[in-house]
N, C-alpha and C positions, 0 to 999 in steps of 0.2 A: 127154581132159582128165585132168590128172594129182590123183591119191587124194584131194590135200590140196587140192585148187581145189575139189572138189565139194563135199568135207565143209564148207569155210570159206562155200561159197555158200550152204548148207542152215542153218547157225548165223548168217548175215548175217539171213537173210530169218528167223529163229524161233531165239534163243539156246535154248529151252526144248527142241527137238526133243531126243529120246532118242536113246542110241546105237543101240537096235536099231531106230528108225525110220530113221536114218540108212543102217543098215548094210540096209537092205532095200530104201531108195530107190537106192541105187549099188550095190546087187547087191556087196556083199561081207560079209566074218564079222566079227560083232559084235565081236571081240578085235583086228580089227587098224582096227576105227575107232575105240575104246576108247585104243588105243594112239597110233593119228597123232592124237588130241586131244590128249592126253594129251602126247605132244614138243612139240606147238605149243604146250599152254599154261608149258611147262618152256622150250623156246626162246625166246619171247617175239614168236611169231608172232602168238597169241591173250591177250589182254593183260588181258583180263575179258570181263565180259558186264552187257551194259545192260540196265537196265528203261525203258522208256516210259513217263511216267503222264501219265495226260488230266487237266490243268488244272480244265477244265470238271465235273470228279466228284470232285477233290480241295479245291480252293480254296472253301470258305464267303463269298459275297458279297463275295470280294478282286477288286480290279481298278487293274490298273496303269497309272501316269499319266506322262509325260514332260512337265514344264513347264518351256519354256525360259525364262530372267530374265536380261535385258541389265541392266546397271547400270553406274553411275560412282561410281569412288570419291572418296572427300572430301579434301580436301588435308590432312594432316598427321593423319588417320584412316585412310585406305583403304577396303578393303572391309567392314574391321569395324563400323565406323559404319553405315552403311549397308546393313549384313542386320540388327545389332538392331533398326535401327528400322522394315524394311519388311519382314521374313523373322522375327518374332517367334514363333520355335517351338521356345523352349526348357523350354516347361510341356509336359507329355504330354496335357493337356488340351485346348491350342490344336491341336496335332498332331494328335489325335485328332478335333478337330471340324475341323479343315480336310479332313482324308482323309474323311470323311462329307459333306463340299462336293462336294470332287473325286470321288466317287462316283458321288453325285447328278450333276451334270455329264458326264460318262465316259457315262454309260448312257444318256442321251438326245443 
């Protein structure tokens, strides 16, 4: 398997791996794994590096909602007529207390 399949498969599975853990899992010198990162990320082989965050230990009591709304529009109105008067969330207060609906809802 060739230098730069290994190294890419050891930063796939853990961006955070160091170079000399690197360089000791594939049995070669820390300078020339320093180096083949280092062209990849200059070539645009390696393009960054991602963090993962667990929702569940970031998000304070957020939870999100898909609600689908069929509707007809009004003749010589459209759709505008018809979301002020049945989609009225342009106070942050109604917003606010309907997403505290839809929460309650979501979780049971």
């Amino acid at each position: 398997m060739p230098l730069r399949t290994k190294i890419l498969e050891i930063l796939e599975k853990d961006a955070r791996t160091t170079v000399t853990d690197i360089a000791v899992m594939i049995g070669e010198e820390e300078e020339k794994v320093r180096y083949e990162i280092q062209s990849m990320e200059e070539d645009g082989t390696i393009l960054g590096y991602k963090t993962i965050i667990n929702p569940e230990r970031t998000m304070e009591d957020k939870v999100g909602c898909l609600i689908e709304v069929s509707i007809q529009p009004e003749r010589g109105f459209g759709f505008d007529k018809v979301a002020e008067r049945d989609l009225p969330l342009s106070g942050s207060a109604i917003r606010l207390s309907r997403v505290r609906r839809l929460r309650s809802a979501c979780r049971h």
